[in-house]
VOPAGU-2260 file (C-alpha; in pm, 1 decimal, decimal comma):
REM VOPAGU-2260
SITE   aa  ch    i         X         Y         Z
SITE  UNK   A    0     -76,3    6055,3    9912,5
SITE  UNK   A    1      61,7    6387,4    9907,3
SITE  UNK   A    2     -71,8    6670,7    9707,7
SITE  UNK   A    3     135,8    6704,6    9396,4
SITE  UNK   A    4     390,2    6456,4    9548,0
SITE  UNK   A    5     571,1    6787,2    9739,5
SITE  UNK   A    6     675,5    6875,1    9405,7
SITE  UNK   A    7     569,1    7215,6    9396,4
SITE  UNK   A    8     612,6    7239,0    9808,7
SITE  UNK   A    9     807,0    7535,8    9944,2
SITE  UNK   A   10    1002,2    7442,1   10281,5
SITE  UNK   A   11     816,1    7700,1   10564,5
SITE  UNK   A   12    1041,3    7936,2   10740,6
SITE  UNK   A   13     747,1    7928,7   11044,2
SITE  UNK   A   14     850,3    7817,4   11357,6
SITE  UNK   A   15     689,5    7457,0   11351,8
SITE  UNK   A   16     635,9    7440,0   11754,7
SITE  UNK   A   17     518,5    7792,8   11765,8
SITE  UNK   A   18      95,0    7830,2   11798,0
SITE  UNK   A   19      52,0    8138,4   11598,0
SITE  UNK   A   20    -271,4    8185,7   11715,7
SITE  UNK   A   21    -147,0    8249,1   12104,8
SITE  UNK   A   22    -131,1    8619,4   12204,0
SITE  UNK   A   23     231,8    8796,7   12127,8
SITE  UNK   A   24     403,7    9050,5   11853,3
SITE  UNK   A   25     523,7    8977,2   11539,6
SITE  UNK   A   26     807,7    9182,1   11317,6
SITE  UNK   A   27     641,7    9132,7   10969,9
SITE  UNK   A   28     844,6    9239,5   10651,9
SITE  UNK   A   29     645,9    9211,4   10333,1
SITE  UNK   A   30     832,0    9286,6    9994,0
SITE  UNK   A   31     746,3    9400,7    9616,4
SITE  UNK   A   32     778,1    9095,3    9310,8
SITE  UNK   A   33    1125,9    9097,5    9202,7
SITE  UNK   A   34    1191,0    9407,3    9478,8
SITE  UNK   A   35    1036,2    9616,3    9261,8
SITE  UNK   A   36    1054,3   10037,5    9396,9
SITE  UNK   A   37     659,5   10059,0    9391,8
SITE  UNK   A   38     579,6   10266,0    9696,2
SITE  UNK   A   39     790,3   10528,6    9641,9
SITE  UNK   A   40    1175,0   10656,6    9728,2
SITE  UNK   A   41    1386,0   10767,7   10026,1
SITE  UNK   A   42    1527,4   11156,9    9953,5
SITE  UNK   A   43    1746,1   11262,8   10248,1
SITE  UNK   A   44    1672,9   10948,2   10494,1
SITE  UNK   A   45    1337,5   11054,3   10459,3
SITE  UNK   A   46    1055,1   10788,2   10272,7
SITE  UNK   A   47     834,6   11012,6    9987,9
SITE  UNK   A   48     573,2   10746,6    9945,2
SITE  UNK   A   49     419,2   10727,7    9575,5
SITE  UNK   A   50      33,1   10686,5    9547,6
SITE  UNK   A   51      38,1   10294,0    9582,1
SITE  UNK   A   52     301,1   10376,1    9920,1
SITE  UNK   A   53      11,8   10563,7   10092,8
SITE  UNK   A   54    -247,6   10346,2   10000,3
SITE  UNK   A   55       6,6   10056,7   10158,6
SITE  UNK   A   56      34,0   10303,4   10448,7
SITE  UNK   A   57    -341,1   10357,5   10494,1
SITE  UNK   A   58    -456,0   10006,4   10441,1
SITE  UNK   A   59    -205,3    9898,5   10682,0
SITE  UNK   A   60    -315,1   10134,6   10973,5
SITE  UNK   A   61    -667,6    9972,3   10868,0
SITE  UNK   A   62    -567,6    9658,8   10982,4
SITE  UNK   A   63    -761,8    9653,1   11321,0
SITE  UNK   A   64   -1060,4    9773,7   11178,6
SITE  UNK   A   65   -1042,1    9432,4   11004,0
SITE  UNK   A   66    -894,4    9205,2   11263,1
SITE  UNK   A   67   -1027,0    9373,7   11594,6
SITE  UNK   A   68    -792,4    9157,9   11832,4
SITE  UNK   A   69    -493,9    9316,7   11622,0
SITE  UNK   A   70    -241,5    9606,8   11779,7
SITE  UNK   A   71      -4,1    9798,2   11582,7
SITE  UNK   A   72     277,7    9979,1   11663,9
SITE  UNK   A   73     605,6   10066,7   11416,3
SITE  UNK   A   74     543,0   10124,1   11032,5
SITE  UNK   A   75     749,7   10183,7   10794,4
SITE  UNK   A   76     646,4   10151,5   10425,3
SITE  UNK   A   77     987,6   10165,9   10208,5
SITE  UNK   A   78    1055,2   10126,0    9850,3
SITE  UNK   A   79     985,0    9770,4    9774,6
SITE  UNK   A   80     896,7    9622,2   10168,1
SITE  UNK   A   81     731,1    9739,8   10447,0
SITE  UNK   A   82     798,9    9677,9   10802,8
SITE  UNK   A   83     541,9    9674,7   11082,4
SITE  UNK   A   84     479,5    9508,9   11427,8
SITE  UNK   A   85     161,6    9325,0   11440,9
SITE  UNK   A   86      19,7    9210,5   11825,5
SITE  UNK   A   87    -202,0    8954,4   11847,5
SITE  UNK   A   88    -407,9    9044,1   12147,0
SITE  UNK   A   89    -675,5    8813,7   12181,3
SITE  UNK   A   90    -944,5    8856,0   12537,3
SITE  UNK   A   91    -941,8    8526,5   12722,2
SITE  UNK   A   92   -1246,7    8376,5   12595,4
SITE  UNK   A   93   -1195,2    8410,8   12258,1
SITE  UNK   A   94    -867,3    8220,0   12207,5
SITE  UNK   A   95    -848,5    7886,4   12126,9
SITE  UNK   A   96    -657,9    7638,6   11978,7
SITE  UNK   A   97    -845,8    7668,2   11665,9
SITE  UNK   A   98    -710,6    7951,1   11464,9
SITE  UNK   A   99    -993,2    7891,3   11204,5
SITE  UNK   A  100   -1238,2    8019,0   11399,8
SITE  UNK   A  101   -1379,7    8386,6   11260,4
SITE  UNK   A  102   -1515,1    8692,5   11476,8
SITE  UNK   A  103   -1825,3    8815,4   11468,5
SITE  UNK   A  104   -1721,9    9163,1   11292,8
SITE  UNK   A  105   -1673,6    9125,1   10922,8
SITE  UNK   A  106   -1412,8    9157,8   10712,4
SITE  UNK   A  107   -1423,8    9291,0   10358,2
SITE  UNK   A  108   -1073,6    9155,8   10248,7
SITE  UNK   A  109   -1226,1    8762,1   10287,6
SITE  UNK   A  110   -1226,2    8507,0   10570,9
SITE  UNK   A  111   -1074,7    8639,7   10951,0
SITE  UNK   A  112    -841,4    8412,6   11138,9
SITE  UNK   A  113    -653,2    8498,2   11449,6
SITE  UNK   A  114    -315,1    8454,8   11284,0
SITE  UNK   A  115     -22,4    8642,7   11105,0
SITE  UNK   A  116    -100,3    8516,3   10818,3
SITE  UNK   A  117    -444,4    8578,8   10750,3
SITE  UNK   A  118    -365,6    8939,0   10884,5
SITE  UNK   A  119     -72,0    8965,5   10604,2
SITE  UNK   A  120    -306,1    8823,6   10349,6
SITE  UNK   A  121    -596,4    9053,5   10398,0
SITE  UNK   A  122    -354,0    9361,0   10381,7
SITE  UNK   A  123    -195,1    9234,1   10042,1
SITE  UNK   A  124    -521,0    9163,6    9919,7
SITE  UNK   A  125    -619,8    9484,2    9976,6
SITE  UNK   A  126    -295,3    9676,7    9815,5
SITE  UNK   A  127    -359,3    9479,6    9523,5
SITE  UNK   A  128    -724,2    9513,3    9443,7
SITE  UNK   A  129    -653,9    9874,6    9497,6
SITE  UNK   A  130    -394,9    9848,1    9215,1
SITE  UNK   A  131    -548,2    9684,6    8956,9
SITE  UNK   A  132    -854,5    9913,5    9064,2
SITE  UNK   A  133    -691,1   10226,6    8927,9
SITE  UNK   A  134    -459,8   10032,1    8651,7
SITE  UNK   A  135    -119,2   10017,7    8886,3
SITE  UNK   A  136      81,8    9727,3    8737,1
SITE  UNK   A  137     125,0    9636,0    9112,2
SITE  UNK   A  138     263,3    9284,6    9260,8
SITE  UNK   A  139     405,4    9129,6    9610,4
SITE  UNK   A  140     648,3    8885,1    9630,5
SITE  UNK   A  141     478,4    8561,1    9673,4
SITE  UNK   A  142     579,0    8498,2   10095,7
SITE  UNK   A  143     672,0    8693,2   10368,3
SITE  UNK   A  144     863,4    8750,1   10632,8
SITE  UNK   A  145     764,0    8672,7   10996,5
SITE  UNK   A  146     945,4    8678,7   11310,2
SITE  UNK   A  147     800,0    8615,2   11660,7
SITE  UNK   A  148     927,7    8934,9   11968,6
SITE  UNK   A  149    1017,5    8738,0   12227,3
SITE  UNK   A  150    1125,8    8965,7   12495,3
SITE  UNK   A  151    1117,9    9375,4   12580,7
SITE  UNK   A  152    1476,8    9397,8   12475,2
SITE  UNK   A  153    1405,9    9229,0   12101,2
SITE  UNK   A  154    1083,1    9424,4   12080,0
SITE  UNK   A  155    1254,0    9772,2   12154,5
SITE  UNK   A  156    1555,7    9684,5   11888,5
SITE  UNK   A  157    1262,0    9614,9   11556,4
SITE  UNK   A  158    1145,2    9872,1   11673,2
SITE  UNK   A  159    1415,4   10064,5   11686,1
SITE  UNK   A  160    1523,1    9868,4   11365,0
SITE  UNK   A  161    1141,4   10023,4   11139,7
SITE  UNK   A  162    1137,5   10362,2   11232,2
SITE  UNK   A  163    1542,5   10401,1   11126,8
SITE  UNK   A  164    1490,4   10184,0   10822,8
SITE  UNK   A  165    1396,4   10485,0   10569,8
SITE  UNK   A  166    1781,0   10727,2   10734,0
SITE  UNK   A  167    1976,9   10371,4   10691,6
SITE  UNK   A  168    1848,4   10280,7   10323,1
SITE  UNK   A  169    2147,1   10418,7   10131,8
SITE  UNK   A  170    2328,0   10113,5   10338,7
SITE  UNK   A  171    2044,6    9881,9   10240,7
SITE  UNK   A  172    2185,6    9644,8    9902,5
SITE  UNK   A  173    1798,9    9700,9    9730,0
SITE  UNK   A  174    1823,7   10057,9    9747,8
SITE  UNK   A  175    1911,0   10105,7    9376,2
């Protein structure tokens, strides 16, 4: 029997024959609830970022002090999304097919997996519990965006793509 009969399912966007536990870089784009301008505003192609904006900055460059096996590389933290490239970047003997499995070094945003998602999920935990610490009427958008770099070429456009993001936001259709 299926849990809730699929009524309350959401179709997944994840590539279904992709392991996202295997080695490689992800484009991850995370947004606000209702694309709300939380973290902040672009003045002159140039992002200011509000209080809740650096915290998202600083709890994002945090992420491999959390997830040891993670790399990061472009950032961008925008009015209601941020941008970043995650890489996975696993040694040898640790990978398996088992993406449960935790490492040794602990993680104060909750369980560690060796996956996208449990990376994403730690960071918005942490955003959030930083909110509601100091009284921000904070909220993400329920999913997010991922998006497997599959060659040099892709991974040079995103990042190309994140570090223009803040000079090409008057273009952008949420910038108001």
């Amino acid at each position: 029997m299926d849990k809730y009969q699929n009524k309350y399912r959401i179709k997944t966007t994840r590539l279904q024959s992709w392991d996202y536990g295997v080695n490689a870089p992800y484009f991850v784009t995370i947004c606000t609830a209702n694309r709300k301008h939380f973290f902040g505003q672009v003045v002159n192609g140039v992002m200011q970022l509000s209080e809740i904006g650096k915290m998202a900055e600083t709890f994002w460059m945090a992420i491999p002090g959390h997830f040891p096996f993670v790399q990061l590389d472009a950032l961008v933290v925008m009015p209601m999304h941020v941008h970043g490239i995650i890489v996975i970047d696993k040694a040898d003997e640790e990978h398996s097919k088992d993406t449960r499995s935790s490492v040794s070094t602990k993680n104060q945003f909750g369980p560690q997996s060796k996956n996208p998602a449990s990376i994403v999920r730690g960071f918005k935990i942490g955003v959030k519990k930083y909110a509601a610490l100091h009284q921000i009427n904070f909220a993400w958008q329920s999913l997010y965006h991922d998006h497997i770099i599959r060659n040099d070429i892709a991974y040079q456009r995103i990042h190309d793509y994140i570090l223009n993001n803040p000079e090409k936001w008057e273009e952008d259709k949420f910038h108001k």
